[in-house]
N, C-alpha and C positions, 0 to 999 in steps of 0.2 A: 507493488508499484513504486516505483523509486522516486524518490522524491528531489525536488528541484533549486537547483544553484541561483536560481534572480528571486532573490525577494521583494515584495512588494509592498508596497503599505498596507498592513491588516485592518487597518482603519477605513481606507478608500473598498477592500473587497466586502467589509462592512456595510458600507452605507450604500454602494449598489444592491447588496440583499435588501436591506431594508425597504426599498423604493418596494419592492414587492407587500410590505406587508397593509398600507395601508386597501389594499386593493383586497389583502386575504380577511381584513379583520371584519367586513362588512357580510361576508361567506361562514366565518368561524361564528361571528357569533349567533349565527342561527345555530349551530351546533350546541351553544355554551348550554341550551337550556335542555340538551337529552341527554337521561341519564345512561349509566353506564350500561346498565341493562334494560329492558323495558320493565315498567312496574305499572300493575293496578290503578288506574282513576281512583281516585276517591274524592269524597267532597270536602274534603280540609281544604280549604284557602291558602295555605302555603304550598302546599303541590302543584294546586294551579297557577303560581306566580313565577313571571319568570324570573333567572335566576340576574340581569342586567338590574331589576328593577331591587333585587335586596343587597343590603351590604355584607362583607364578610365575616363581621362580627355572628349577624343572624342567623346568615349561613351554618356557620359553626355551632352556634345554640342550636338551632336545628339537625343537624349532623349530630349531637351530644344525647340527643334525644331518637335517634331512628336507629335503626337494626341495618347489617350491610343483606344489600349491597349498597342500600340507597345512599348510608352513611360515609363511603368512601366517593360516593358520586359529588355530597351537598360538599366534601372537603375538596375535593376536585375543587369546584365550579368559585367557592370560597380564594381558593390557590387563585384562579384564574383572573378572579375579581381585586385582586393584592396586586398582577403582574400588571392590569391594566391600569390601575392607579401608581405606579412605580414603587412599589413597596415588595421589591424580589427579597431581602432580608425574610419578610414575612411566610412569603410562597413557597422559598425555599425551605423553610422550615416544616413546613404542615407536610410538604410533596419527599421530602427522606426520610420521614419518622414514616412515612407509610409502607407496608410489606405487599411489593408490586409480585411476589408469587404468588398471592392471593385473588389477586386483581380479575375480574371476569377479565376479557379481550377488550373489550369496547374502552374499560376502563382504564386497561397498561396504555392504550395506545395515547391514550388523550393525557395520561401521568407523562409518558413518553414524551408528548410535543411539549407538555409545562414545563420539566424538569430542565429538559434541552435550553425553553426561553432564555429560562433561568440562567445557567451557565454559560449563555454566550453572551447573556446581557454583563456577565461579571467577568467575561475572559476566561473564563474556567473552559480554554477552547480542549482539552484533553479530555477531560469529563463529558463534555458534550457529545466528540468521538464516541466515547465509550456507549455512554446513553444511547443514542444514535443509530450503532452497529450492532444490537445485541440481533442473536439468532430468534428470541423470541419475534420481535419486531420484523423481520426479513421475513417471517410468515404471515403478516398481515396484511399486507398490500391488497390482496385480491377483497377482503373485506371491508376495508374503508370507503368511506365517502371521499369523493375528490377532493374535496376543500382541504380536508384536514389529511391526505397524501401530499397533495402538494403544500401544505404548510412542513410537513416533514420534510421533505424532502428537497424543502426551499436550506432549512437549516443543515441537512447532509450536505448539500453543496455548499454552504459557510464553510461548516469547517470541515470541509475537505479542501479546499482552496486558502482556509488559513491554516493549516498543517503539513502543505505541499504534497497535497495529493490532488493536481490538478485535472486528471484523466478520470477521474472519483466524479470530480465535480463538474467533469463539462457530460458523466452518463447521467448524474441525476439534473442537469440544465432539461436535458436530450427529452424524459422522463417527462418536466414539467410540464414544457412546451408541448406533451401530447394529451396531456390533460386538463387543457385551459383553451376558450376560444376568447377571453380577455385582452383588449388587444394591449393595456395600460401594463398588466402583468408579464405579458407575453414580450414585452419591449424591454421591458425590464429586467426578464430573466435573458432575455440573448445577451443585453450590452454586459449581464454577469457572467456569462458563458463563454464570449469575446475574452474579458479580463483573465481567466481559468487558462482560454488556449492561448492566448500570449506570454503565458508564465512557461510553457513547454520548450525545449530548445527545438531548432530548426529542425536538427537531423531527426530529432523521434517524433516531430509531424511528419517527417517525411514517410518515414515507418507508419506510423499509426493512420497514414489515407490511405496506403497500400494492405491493412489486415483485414481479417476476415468479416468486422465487424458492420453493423449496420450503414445501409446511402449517406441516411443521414448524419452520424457521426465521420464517415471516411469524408464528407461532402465541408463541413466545417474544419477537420484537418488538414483536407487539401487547401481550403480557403486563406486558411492562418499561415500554412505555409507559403503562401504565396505571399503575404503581407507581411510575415518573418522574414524572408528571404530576400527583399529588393528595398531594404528602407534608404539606400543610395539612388538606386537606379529608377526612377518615376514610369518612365518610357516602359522597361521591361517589366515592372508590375501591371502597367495598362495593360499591355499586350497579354501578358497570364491572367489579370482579369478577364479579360476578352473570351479569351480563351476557357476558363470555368464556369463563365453565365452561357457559355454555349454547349458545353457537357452538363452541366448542371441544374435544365430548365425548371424540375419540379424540385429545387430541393429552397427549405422553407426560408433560404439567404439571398435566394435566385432574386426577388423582387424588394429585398428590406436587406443591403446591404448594411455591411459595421460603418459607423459615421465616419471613423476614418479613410475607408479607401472609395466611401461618395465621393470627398474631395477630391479623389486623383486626376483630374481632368482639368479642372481648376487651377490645381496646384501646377501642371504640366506648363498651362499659358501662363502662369503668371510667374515664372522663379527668376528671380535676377539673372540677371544678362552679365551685369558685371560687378563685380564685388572688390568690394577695398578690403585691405589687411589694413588696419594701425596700430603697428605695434612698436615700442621703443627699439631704435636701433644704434642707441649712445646712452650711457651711464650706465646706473649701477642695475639695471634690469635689462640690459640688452642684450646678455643670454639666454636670461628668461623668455627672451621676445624672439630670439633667433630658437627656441627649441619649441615652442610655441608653432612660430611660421614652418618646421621640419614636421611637425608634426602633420599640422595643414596640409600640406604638398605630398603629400606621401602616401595622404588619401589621396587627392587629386590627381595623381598623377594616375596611382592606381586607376580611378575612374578611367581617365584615358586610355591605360592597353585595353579598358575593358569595352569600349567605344563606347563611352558614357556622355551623355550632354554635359559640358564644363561650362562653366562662365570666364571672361574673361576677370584674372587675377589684377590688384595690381596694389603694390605697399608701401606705404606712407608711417613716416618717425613722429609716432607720438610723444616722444619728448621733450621736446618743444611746445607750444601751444597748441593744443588738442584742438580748439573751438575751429582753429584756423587748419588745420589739418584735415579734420569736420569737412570743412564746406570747401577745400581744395576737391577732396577725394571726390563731393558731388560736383562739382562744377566739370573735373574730368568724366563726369560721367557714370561715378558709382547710383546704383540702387538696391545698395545694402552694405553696408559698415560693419567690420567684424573687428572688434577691440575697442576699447584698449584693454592693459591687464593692470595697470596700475590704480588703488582704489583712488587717489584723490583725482586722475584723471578721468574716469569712471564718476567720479560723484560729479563733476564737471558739466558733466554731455546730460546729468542726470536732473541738473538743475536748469537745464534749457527748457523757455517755455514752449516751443515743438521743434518737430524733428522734419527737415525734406524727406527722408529715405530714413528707414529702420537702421534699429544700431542692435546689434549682438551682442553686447560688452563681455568679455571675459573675467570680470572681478564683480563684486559688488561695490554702490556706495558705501558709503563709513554710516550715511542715514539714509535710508530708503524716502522716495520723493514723499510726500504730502498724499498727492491725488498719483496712482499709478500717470506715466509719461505714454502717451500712443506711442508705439513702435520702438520703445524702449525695453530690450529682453537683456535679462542678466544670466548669465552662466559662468561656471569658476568652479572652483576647487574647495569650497565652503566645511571649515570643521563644522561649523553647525548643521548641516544637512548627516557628516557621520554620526553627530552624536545623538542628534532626534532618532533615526535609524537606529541605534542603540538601545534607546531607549522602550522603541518600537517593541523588537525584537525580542528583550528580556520581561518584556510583558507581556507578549506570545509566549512565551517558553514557562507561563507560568509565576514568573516574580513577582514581589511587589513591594520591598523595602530595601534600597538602593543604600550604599555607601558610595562616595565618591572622594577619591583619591586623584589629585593632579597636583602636575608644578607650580610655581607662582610665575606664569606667566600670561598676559593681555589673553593672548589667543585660545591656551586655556582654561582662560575664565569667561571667555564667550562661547567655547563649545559647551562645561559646565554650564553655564544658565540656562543653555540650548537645551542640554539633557534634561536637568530639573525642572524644566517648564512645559517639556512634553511628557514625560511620565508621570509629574501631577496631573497632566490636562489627563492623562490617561485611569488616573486612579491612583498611582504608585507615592510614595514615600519615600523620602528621601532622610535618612536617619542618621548618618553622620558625613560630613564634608570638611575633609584635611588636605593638605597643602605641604608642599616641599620643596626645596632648596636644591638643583644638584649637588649631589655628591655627600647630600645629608645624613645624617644615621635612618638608614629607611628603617633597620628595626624598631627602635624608639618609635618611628612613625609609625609600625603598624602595631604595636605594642599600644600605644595609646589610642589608636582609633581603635581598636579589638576592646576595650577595657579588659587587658591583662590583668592590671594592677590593682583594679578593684578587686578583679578574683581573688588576685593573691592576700588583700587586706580583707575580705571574708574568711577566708582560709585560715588564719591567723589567729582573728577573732575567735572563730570558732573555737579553734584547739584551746586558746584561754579562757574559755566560759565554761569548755569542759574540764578544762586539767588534763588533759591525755594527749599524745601525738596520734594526729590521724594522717592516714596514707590517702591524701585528697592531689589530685592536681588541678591547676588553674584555669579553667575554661575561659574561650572568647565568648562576646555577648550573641543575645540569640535573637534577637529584634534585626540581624542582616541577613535577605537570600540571594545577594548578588553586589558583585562589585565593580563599578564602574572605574577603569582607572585610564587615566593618562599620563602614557612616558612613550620614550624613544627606548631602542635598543636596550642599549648599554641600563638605562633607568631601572625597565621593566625585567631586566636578570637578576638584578639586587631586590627587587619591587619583590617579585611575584614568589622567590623560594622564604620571603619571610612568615609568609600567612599562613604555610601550613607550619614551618618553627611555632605560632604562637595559635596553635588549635585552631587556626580556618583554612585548611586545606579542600575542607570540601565544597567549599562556598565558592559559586562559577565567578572567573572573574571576565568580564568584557572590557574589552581596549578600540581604538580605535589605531585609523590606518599608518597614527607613528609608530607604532610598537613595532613595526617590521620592516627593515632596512631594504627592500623587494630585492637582496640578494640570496638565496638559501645558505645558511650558517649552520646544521643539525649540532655541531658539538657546542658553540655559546647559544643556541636556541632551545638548548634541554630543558633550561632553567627557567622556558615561557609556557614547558608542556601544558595543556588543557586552557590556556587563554583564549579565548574567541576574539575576531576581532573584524572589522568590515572592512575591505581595500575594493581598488578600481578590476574590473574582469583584466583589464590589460595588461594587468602582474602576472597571469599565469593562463594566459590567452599565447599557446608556442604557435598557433597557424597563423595570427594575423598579416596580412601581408603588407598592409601599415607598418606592424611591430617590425616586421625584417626589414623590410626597406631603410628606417631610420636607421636599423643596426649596420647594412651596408653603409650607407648614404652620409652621415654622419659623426663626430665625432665628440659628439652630447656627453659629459659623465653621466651615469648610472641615474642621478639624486635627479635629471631634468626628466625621465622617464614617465611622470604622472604628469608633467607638463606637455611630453609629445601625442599624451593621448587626449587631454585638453584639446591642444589644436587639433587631431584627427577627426576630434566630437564636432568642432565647430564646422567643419566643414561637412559631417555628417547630418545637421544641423540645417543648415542654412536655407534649404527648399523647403523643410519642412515645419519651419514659424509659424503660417499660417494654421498647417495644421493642428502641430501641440496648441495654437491658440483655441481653435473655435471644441476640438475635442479632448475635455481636461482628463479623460480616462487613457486617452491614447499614450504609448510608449515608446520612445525610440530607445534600441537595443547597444546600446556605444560601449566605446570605451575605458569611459570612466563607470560604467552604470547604466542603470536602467531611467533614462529622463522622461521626465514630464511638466509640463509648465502649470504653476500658479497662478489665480489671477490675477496676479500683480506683475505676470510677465517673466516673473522669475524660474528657472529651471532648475528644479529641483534632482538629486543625485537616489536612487537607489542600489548598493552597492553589494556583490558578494561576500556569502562569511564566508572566513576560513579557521583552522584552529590550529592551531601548534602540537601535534603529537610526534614523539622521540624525535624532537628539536626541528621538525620539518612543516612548514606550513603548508596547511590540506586544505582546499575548498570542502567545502561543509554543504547538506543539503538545507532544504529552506526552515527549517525549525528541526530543534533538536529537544528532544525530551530528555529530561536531566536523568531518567532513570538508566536510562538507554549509554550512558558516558562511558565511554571508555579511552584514559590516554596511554 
């Protein structure tokens, strides 16, 4: 199964599984108290107790004291009692010291679902895989009790959906759904299901409703393709919904639509009629503003050959005083304001205490309001949306003690905090943080963020306390499995061939989207080989017909390029507010990324990887196993 170019937040396919589990733990734990095997009544009082009511300590005395099989049962159920008090440290201990080829069936299976807890509770999403998919376990199914299937097989769909194997995870959704008449659970596992098929690209939903396989999987592929395929076009999605609830009366989507395309009926009557641009069209941003507005239009216009519903346009210079701008554009008539892109005009519109008609802004405030603003939505081009995303991403992959390496400058020391703040929130470490000067000795810089020079003054030591010369050479420190860095081009050429000069060549480094100029360079891009790094789809998006458009239409440099998909997005954007409001799972597929809004209104970016191999930047699928590397 090939795995997929949009990444998504591993954290948000998280906590839609989780919604499942309060519903399973009231199921499971009637199981907690059967042992692995069936065993003897007897009139000890400890046999008869369940196992809710003793604590793990007990447990364990007990287990210290029995013969297996009951003794790998009482250590089970001990595990199970640690996972439930959040003590996985402890669970995981007791559940790998044990030898699962020994295990009756009843017994692997239930080591099987703890083990798994375990490792997704700690991110250990490859281990879980592994756990997961053994052949052992794929013999089981016909033997279990329901409860504890679909507790399995709630966590095969985690992580298969957090390791980009989303086809994995919408068969074991398919699976749940046939073994549960819970309607709390069963709600729960569609809107994770929904999440799974929207991570798929259009064309291979298109494929995957047309295969051989079951109604009801061709039934939600067809579905998603329809909801992939028209996130411009409202009218034409109606109309193929229409069209699917009429070929599709039995299938289980027919009467409990995905929340986002309930809306589409709503969203039809209500999309502004007519919209303002305010964008700067004098000073020192009013290229900005003019590649912005090319970008806008190019969608637009598109929509037009396509005989799309348009609204009417119309553009106003935010240059001048915004506020008045503002209430020009509605007084002509606008019901919905898109800009400005300047932040302090932006913090402006931000600190008004209400709004006639919603504003899209294009930038962020400098300080986000107090109390979110009704109908105040921010969207922009934010380093700190790549560097969270970063940060995301190398803690899927495994990491969890970060160095971070960037310029001394404003901007990135705000992506930095960004990163350091979400891979603590995440678990991760952050163990060394340095800083550079263009044009600095970057060796020295990574010489002394590696501790080179300690090595070397062990090294040294050593040979004096022995009196001999030894053939020792200098190691980097080994408390880094990942390096966060930021620079541009020209930076990260001199940056990235020092670290294996000074013994960290193997250590992945992540960058974000300045590290690559979005022109292809393979002979000055050699020296970026194996760097990962997140950019917008519309770097290496050749069919957009947005992207051609500007390139006839226009005579934009190269650098405004992330700007024109900016504006494309916005206008991609703008019917569908209401929606990313009331549905915080919901996606819209753009150009800069994969959006979705916050509840603060904010529209967050997820964005493709790519990697640098023989100087040529490659989209990457959605996780990459460090074992698996090759540049």
């Amino acid at each position: 199964m090939p795995k997929r170019l949009f990444m998504r937040s591993f954290s948000h396919q998280v906590a839609i599984s989780k919604l499942l589990v309060p519903v399973l733990t009231a199921t499971l734990l009637g199981l907690s108290g059967c042992s692995s095997t069936p065993t003897q009544t007897t009139s000890k009082p400890t046999t008869q107790t369940q196992p809710a009511q003793l604590s793990a300590s007990k447990l364990l005395q007990m287990a210290n004291q029995a013969q297996s099989p009951e003794r790998e049962s009482l250590v089970l159920q001990a595990a199970q009692v640690y996972i439930a008090s959040g003590k996985y440290n402890r669970a995981r201990n007791l559940l790998v010291d044990m030898n699962t080829d020994n295990l009756p069936d009843q017994a692997y299976i239930k080591h099987t679902d703890l083990l798994s807890a375990v490792a997704l509770q700690e991110g250990s999403n490859f281990l879980a895989h592994g756990i997961l998919t053994k052949p052992r376990l794929e013999q089981q199914w016909q033997a279990m009790e329901p409860a504890m299937e679909i507790s399995l097989r709630d966590k095969r769909a985690q992580v298969f959906a957090l390791l980009g194997e989303p086809q994995n995870s919408v068969s074991e959704r398919i699976q749940i759904a046939a073994l549960s008449s819970d309607k709390k659970l069963l709600q729960a596992n569609q809107d994770a299901l929904w999440q799974s098929l929207m991570s798929i690209p259009f064309t291979e939903l298109q494929q995957l409703s047309l295969s051989g396989m079951s109604d009801t999987a061709r039934g939600w592929y067809s579905l998603a393709a329809i909801n992939k395929n028209n996130q411009i076009d409202l009218e034409q999605q109606r109309e193929q919904l229409q069209v699917w609830l009429r070929d599709w009366r039995q299938h289980p989507a027919h009467n409990n639509l995905p929340s986002d395309l309930k809306l589409l009926q709503s969203l039809i009557e209500q999309q502004p009629k007519q919209i303002a641009l305010l964008l700067p069209m004098q000073g020192k941003l009013a290229e900005a503003g003019e590649a912005v507005r090319d970008g806008f239009f190019a969608a637009y216009f598109q929509a037009v050959s396509n005989r799309r519903h348009t609204p009417e346009v119309r553009q106003y210079d935010s240059s001048g005083d915004v506020i008045a701008a503002y209430q020009q554009a509605i007084a002509e008539g606008a019901d919905l304001v898109i800009g400005p892109i300047d932040k302090e005009k932006v913090t402006e519109l931000s600190l008004m205490p209400s709004l006639d008609v919603p504003v899209l802004s294009l930038n962020y405030p400098d300080t986000p309001p107090a109390q979110p603003l009704k109908g105040f939505y921010q969207f922009g081009l934010a380093v700190e949306d790549e560097a969270r995303q970063v940060a995301r991403q190398a803690f899927l992959e495994g990491h969890r003690q970060a160095m971070v390496i960037i310029p001394s400058q404003e901007w990135s020391e705000r992506s930095a905090r960004a990163f350091a703040n979400e891979w603590e929130k995440l678990g991760g470490v952050v163990v060394n943080r340095s800083q550079f000067q263009s044009g600095a000795n970057y060796s020295k810089l990574v010489k002394d963020a590696m501790q080179i020079e300690s090595s070397l003054v062990r090294n040294r030591e050593m040979q004096e306390l022995l009196g001999i010369p030894l053939q020792t050479s200098p190691r980097s420190r080994s408390d880094v499995d990942m390096i966060f860095l930021i620079a541009d081009p020209a930076q990260g050429r001199q940056i990235k061939p020092t670290f294996a000069f000074h013994y960290a060549g193997n250590i992945p480094v992540y960058a974000t989207s300045q590290i690559y100029s979005g022109q292809p360079n393979p002979r000055a891009d050699r020296d970026l080989n194996g760097v990962r790094f997140n950019t917008m789809p519309w770097l290496f998006d050749t069919r957009s017909p947005e992207k051609q458009s500007v390139a006839q239409h226009t005579k934009s440099a190269a650098v405004y390029g992330r700007l024109h998909a900016l504006g494309a997005d916005a206008f991609r954007l703008y019917a569908r507010l209401p929606q990313l409001e009331q549905v915080p799972d919901m996606r819209i597929f753009g150009a800069t990324g994969a959006l979705h809004m916050l509840e603060d209104g904010r529209i967050e970016r997820e964005q493709i990887w790519v990697r640098f191999r023989n100087g040529e930047a490659q989209p990457l699928p959605m996780v990459i196993n460090q074992n698996e590397l090759q540049y």
